[in-house]
PyMOL CGO cylinders between C-alpha atoms (Angstrom):
from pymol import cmd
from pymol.cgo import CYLINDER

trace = [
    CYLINDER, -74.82, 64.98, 36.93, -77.74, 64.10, 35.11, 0.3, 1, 1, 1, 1, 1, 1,
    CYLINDER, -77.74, 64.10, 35.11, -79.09, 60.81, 34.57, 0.3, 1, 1, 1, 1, 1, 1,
    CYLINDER, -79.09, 60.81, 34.57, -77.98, 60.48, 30.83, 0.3, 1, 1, 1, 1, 1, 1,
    CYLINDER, -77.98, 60.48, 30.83, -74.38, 60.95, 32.00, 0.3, 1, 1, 1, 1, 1, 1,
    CYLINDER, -74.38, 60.95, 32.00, -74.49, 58.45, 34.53, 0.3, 1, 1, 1, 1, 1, 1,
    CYLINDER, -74.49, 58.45, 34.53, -75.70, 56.08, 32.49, 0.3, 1, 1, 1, 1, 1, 1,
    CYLINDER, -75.70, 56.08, 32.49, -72.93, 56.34, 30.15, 0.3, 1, 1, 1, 1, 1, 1,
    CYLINDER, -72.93, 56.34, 30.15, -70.23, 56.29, 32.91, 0.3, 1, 1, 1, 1, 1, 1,
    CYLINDER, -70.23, 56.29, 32.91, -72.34, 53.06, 33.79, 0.3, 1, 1, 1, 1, 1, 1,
    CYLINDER, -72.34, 53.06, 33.79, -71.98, 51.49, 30.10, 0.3, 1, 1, 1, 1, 1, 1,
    CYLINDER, -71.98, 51.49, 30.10, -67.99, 52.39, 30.28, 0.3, 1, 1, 1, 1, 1, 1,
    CYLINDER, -67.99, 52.39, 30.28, -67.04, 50.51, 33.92, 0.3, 1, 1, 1, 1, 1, 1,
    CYLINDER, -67.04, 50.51, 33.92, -69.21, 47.65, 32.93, 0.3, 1, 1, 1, 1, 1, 1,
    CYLINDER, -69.21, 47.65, 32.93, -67.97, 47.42, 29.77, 0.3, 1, 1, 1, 1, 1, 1,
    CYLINDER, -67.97, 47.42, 29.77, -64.09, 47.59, 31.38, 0.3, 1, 1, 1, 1, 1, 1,
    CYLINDER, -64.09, 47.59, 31.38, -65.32, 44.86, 34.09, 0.3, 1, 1, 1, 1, 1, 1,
    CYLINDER, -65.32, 44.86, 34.09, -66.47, 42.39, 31.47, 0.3, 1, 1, 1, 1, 1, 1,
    CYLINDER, -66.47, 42.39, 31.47, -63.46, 42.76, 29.46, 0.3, 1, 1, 1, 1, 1, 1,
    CYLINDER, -63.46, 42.76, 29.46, -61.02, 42.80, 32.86, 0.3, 1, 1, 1, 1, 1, 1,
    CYLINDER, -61.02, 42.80, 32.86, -62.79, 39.20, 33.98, 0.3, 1, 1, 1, 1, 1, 1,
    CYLINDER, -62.79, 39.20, 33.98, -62.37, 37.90, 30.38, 0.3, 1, 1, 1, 1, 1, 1,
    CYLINDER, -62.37, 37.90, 30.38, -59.05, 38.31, 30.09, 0.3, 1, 1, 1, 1, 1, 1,
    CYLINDER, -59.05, 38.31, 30.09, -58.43, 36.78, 33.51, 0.3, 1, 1, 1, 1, 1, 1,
    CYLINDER, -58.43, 36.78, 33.51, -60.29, 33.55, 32.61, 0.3, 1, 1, 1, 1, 1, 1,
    CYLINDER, -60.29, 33.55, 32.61, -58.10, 32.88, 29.23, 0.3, 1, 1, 1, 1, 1, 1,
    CYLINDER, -58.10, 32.88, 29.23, -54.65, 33.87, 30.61, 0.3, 1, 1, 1, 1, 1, 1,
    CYLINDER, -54.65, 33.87, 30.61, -53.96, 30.74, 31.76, 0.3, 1, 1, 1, 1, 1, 1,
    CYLINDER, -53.96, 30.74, 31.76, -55.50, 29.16, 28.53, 0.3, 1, 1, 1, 1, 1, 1,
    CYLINDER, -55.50, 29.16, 28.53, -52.87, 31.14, 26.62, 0.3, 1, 1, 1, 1, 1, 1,
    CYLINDER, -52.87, 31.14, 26.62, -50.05, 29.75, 28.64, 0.3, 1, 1, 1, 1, 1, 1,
    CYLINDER, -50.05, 29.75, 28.64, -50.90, 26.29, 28.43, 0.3, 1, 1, 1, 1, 1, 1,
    CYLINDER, -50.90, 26.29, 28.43, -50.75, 26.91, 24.41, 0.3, 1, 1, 1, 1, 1, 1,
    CYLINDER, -50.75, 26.91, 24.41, -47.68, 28.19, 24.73, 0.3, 1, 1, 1, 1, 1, 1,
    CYLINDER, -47.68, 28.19, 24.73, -46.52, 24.73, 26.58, 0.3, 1, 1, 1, 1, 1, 1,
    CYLINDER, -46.52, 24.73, 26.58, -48.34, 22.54, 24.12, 0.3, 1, 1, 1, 1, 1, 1,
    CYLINDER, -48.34, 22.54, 24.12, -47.21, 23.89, 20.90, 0.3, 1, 1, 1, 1, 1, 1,
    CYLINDER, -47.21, 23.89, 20.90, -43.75, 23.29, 21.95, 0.3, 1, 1, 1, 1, 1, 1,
    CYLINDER, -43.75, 23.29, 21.95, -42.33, 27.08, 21.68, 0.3, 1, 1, 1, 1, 1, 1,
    CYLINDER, -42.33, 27.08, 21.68, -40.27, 28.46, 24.41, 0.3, 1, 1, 1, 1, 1, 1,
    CYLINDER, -40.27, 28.46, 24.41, -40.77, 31.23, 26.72, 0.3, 1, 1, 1, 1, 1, 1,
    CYLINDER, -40.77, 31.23, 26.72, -38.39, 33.17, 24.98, 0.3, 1, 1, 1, 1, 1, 1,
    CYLINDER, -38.39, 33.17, 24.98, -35.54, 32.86, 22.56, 0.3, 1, 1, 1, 1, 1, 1,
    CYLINDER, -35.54, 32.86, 22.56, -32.10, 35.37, 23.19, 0.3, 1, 1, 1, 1, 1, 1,
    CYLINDER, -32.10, 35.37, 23.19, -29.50, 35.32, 20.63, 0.3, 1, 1, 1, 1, 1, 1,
    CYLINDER, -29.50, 35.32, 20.63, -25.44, 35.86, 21.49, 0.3, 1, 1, 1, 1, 1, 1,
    CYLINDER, -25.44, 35.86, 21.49, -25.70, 35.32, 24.81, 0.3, 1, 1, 1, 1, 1, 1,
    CYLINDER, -25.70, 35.32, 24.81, -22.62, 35.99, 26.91, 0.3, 1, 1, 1, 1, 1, 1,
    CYLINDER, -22.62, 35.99, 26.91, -23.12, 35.48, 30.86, 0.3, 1, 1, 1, 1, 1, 1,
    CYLINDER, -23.12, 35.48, 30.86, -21.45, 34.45, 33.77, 0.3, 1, 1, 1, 1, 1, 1,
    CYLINDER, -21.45, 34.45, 33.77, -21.80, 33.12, 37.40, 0.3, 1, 1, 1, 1, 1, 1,
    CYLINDER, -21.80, 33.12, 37.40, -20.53, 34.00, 40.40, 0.3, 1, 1, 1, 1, 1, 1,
    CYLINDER, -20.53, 34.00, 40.40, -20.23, 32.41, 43.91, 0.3, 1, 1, 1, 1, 1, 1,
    CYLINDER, -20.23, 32.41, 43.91, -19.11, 34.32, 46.66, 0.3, 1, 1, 1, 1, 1, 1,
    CYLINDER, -19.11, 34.32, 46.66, -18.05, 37.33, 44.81, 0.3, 1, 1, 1, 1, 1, 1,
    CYLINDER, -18.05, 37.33, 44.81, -15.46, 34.85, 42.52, 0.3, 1, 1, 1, 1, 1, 1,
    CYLINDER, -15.46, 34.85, 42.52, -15.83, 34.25, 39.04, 0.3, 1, 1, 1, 1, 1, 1,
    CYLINDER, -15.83, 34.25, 39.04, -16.94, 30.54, 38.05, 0.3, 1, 1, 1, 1, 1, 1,
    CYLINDER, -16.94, 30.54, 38.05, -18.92, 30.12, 34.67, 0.3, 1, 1, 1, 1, 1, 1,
    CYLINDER, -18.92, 30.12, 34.67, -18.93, 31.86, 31.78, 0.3, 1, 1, 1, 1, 1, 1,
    CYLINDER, -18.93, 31.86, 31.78, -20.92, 30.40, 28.95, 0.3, 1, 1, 1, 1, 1, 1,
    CYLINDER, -20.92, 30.40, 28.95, -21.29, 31.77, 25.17, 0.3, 1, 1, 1, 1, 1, 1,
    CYLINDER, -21.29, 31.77, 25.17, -23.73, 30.50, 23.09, 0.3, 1, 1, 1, 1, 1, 1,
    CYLINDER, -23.73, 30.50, 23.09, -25.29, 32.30, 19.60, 0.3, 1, 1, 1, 1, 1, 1,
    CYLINDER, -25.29, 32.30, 19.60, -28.80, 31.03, 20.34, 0.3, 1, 1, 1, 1, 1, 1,
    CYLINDER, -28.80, 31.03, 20.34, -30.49, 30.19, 23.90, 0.3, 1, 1, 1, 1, 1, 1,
    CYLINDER, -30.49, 30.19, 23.90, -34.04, 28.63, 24.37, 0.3, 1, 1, 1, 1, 1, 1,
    CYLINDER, -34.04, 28.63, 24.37, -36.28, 29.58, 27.90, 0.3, 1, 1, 1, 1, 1, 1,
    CYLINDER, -36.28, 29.58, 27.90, -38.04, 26.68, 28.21, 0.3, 1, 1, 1, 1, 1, 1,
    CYLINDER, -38.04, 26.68, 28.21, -38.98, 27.28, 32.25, 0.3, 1, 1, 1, 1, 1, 1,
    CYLINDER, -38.98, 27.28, 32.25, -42.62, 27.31, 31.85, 0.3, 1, 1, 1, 1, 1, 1,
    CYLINDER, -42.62, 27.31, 31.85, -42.73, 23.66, 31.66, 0.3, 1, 1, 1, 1, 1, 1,
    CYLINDER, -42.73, 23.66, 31.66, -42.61, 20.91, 34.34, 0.3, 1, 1, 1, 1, 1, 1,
    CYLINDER, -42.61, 20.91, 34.34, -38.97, 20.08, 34.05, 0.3, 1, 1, 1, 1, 1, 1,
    CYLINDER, -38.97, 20.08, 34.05, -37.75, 23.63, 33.29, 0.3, 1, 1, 1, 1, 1, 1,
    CYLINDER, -37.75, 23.63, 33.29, -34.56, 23.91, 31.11, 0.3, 1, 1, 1, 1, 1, 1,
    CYLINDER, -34.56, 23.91, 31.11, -32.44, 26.05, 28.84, 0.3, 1, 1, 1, 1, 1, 1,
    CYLINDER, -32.44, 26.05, 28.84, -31.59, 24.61, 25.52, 0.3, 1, 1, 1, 1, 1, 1,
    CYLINDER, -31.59, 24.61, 25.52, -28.65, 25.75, 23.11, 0.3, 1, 1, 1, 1, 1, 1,
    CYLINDER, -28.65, 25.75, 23.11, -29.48, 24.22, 19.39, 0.3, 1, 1, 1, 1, 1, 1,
    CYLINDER, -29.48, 24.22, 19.39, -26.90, 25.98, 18.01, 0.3, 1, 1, 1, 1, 1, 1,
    CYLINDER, -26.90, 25.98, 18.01, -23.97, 24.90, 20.06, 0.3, 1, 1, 1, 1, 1, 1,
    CYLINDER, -23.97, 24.90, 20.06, -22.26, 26.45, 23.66, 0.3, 1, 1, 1, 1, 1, 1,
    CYLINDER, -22.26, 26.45, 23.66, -19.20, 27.34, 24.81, 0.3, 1, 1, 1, 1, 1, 1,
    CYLINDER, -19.20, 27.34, 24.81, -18.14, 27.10, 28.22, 0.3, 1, 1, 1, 1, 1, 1,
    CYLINDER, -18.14, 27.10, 28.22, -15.50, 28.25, 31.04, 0.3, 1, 1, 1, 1, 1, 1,
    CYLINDER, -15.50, 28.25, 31.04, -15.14, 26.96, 34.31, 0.3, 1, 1, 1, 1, 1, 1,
    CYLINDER, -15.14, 26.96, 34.31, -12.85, 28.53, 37.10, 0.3, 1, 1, 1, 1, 1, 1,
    CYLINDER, -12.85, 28.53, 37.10, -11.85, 26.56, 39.66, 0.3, 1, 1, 1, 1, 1, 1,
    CYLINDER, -11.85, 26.56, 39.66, -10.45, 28.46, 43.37, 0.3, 1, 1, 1, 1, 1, 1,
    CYLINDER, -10.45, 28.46, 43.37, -7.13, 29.02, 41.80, 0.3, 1, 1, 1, 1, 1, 1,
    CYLINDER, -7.13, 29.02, 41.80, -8.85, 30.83, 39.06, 0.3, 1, 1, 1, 1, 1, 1,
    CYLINDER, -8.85, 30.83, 39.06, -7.73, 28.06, 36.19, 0.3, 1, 1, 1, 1, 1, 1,
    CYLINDER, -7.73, 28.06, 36.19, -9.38, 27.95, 33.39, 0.3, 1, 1, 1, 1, 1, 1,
    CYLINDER, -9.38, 27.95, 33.39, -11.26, 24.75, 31.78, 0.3, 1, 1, 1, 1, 1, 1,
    CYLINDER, -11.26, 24.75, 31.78, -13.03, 25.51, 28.47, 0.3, 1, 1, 1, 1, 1, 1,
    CYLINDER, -13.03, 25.51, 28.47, -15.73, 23.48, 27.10, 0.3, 1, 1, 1, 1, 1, 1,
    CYLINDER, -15.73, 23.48, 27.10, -17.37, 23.32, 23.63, 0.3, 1, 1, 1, 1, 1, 1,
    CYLINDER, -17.37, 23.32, 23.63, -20.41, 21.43, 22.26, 0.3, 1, 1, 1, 1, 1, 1,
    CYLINDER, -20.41, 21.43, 22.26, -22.72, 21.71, 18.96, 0.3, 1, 1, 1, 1, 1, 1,
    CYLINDER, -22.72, 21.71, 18.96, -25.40, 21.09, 21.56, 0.3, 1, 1, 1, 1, 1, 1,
    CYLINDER, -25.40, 21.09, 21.56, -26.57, 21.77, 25.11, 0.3, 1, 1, 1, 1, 1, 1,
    CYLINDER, -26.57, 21.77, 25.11, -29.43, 21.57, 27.76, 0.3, 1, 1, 1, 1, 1, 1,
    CYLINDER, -29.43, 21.57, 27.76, -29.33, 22.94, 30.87, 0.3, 1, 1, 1, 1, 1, 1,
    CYLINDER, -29.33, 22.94, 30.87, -31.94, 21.32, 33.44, 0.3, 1, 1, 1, 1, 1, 1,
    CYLINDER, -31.94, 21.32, 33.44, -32.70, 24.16, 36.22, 0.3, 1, 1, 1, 1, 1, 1,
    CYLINDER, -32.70, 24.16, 36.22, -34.08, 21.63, 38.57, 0.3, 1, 1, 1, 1, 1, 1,
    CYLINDER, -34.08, 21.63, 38.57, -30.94, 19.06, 38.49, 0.3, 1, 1, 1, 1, 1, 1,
    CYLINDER, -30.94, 19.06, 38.49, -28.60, 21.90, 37.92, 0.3, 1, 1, 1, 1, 1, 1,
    CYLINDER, -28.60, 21.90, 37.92, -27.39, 19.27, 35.20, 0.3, 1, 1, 1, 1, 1, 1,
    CYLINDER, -27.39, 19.27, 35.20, -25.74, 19.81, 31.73, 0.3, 1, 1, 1, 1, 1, 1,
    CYLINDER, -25.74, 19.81, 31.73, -26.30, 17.93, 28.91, 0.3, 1, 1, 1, 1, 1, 1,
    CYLINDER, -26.30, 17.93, 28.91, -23.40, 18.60, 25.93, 0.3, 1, 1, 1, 1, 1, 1,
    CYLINDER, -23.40, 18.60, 25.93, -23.41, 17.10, 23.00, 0.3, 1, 1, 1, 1, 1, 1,
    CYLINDER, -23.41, 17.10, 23.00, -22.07, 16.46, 19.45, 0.3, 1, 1, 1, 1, 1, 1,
    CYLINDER, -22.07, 16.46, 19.45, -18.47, 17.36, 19.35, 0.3, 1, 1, 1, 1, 1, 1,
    CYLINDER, -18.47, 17.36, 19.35, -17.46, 17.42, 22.68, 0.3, 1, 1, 1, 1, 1, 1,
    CYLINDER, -17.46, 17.42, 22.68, -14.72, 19.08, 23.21, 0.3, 1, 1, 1, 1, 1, 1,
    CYLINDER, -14.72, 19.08, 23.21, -12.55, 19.74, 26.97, 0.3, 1, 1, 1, 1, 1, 1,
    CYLINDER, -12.55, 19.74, 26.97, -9.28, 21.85, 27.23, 0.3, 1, 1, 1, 1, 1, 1,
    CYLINDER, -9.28, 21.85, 27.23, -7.95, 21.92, 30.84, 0.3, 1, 1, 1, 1, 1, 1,
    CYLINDER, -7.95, 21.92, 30.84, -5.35, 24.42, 32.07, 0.3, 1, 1, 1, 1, 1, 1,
    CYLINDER, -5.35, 24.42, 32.07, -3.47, 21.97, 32.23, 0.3, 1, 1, 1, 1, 1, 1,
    CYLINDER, -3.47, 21.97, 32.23, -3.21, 21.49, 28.04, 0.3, 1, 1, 1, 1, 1, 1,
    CYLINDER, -3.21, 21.49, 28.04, -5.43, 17.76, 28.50, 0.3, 1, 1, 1, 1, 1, 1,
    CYLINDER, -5.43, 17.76, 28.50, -7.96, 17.56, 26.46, 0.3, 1, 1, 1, 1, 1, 1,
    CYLINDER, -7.96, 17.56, 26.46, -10.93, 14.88, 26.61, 0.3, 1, 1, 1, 1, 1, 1,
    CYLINDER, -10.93, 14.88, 26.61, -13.18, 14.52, 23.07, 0.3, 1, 1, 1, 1, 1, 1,
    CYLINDER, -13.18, 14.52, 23.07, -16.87, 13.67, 23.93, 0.3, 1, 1, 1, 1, 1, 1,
    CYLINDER, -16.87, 13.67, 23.93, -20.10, 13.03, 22.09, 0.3, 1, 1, 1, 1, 1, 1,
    CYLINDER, -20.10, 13.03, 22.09, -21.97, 13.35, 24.87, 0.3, 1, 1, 1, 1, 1, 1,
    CYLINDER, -21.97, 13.35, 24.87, -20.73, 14.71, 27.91, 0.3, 1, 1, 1, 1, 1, 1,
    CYLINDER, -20.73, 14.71, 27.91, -22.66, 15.75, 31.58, 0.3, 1, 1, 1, 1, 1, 1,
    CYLINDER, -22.66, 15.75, 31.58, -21.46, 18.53, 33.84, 0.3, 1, 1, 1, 1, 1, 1,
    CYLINDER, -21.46, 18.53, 33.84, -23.42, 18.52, 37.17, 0.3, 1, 1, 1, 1, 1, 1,
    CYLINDER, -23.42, 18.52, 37.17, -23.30, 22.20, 38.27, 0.3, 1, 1, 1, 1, 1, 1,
    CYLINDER, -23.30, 22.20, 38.27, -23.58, 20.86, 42.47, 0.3, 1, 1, 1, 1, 1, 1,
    CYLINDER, -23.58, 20.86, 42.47, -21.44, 18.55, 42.49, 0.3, 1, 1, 1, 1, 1, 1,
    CYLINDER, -21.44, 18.55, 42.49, -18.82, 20.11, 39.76, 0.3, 1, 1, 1, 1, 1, 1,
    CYLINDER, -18.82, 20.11, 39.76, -18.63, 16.80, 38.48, 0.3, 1, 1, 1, 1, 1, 1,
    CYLINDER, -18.63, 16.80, 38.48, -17.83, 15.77, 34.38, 0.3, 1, 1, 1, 1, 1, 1,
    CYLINDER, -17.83, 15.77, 34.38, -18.69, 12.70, 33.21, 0.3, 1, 1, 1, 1, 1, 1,
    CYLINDER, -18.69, 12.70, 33.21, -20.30, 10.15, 30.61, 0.3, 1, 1, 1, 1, 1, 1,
    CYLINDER, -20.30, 10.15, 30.61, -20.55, 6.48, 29.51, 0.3, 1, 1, 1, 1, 1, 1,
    CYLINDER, -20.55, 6.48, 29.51, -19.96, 6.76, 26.04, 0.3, 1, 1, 1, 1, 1, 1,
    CYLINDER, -19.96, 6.76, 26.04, -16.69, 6.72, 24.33, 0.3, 1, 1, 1, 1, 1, 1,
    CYLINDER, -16.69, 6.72, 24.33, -13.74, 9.30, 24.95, 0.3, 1, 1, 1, 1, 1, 1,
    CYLINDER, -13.74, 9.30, 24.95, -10.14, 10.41, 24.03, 0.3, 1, 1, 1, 1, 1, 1,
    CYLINDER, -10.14, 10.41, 24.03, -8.57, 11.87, 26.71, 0.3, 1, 1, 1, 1, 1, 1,
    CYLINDER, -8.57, 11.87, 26.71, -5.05, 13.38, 25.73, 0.3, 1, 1, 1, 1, 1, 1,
    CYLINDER, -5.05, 13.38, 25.73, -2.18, 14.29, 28.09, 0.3, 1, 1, 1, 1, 1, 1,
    CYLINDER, -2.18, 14.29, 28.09, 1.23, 15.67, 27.52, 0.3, 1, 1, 1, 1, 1, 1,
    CYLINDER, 1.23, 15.67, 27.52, 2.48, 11.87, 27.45, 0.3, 1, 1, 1, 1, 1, 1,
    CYLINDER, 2.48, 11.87, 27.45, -0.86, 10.01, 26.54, 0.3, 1, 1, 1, 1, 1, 1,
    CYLINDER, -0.86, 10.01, 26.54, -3.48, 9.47, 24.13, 0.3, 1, 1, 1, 1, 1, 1,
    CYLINDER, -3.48, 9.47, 24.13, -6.00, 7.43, 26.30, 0.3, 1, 1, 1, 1, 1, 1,
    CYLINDER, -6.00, 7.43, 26.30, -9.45, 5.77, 25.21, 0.3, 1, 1, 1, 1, 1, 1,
    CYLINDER, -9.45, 5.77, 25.21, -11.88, 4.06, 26.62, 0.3, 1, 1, 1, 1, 1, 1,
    CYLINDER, -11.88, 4.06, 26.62, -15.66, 4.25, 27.37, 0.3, 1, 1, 1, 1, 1, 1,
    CYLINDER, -15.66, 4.25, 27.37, -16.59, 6.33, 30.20, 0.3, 1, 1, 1, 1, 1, 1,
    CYLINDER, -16.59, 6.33, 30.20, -15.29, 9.47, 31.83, 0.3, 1, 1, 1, 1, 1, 1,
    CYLINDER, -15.29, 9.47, 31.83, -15.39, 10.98, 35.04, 0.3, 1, 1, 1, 1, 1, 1,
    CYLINDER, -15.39, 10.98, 35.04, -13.59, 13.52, 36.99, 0.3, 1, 1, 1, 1, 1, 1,
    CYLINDER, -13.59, 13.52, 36.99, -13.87, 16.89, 38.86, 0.3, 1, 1, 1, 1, 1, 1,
    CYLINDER, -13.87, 16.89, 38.86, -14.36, 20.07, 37.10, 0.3, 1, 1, 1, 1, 1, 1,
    CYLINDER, -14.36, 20.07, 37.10, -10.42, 20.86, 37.95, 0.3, 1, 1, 1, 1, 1, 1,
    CYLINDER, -10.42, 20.86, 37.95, -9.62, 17.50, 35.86, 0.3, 1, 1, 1, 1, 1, 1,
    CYLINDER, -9.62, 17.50, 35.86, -7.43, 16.80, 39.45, 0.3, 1, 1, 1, 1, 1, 1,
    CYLINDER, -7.43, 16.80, 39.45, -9.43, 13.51, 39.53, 0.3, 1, 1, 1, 1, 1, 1,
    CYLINDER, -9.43, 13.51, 39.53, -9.75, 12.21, 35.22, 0.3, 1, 1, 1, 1, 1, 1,
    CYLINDER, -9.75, 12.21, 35.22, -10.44, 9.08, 35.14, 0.3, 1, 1, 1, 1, 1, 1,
    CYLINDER, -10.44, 9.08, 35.14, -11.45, 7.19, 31.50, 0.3, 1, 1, 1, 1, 1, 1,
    CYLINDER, -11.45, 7.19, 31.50, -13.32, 4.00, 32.38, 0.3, 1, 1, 1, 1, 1, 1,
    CYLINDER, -13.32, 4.00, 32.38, -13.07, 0.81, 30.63, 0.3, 1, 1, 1, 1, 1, 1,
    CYLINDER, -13.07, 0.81, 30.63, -9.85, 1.78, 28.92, 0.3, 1, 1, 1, 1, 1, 1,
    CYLINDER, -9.85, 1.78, 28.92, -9.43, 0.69, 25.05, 0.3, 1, 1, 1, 1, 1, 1,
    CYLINDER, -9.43, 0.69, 25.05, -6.31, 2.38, 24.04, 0.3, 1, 1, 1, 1, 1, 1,
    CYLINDER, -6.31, 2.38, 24.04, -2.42, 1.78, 25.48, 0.3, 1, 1, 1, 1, 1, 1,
    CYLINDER, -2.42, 1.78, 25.48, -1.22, 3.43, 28.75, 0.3, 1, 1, 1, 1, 1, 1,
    CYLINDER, -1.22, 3.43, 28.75, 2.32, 4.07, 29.57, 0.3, 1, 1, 1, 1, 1, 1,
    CYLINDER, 2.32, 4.07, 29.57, 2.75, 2.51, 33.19, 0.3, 1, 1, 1, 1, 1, 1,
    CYLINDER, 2.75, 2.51, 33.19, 6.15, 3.34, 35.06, 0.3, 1, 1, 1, 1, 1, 1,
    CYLINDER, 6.15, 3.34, 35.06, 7.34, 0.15, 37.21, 0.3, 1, 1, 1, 1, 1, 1,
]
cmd.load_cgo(trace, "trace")
């Protein structure tokens, strides 16, 4: 090798090692732009996925637009365009959920629906919601805003709702409407 061609092979790796370290150094510059002009990670459109625990079937969630917003400090998936929702409890019943709106915090494993809130139990209740919370650990439902929560017999409002994600435990708070009470 003569001393002409080393001298090129020189120019090339130093060339390659200046470029390598600059990249490096803004990497983390292009990330934080990412985070500070407000654009998610990524965007998917008709999502359809579901969870499993234990080999059982207990979410499966629809939604025609999805927003990855992880790469911030209080990760979360947003759905702008609306959600819809099935939970399964053990006996495999069905609860469907609908909402023109939805966040999903990772890090509370909390649910945020809103606008049009709308619950249909296996049981054929239904609660209506503008807001509505689904905590994914505790498989809890609720809200303090206003709700109409329909059963076979009633048509029940108040502001307020909690109850389990089986509906076994509904309860509307502060109660506005009539209630049929056997004596």
């Amino acid at each position: 090798m003569d001393y002409r061609t080393f001298k090129d092979y020189k120019s090339i790796v130093w060339f390659f090692l200046m470029m390598l370290f600059s990249c490096q150094s803004n990497f983390d510059d292009v990330q934080k732009i990412g985070v500070k002009s407000g654009a998610p990670l990524t965007i998917a459109s008709n999502i359809d996925t579901e969870q499993t625990e234990l080999g059982r079937l207990t979410t499966h969630l629809k939604s025609p637009l999805m927003n990855d917003f992880t790469n911030r400090e209080m990760p979360y998936f947003e759905f702008p365009n609306g959600l819809y929702m099935v939970l399964f409890d053990e006996q495999n019943n069905e609860n469907h959920i609908s909402a023109d709106y939805g966040i999903a915090y990772n890090s509370t494993n909390l649910i945020d629906l809103r606008g049009d809130v709308k619950v249909a139990t296996h049981t054929k209740d239904t609660l209506f919601a503008e807001q509505l919370y689904y905590d994914r650990s505790l498989n809890w439902i609720f809200t303090d805003l206003p709700v109409v929560f329909r059963t076979a017999n009633e048509k029940i409002s108040g502001t307020g709702f909690d109850s389990d994600k089986a509906f076994e435990r509904a309860r509307v708070l502060k109660v506005t409407g009539t209630i049929t009470v056997e004596e």
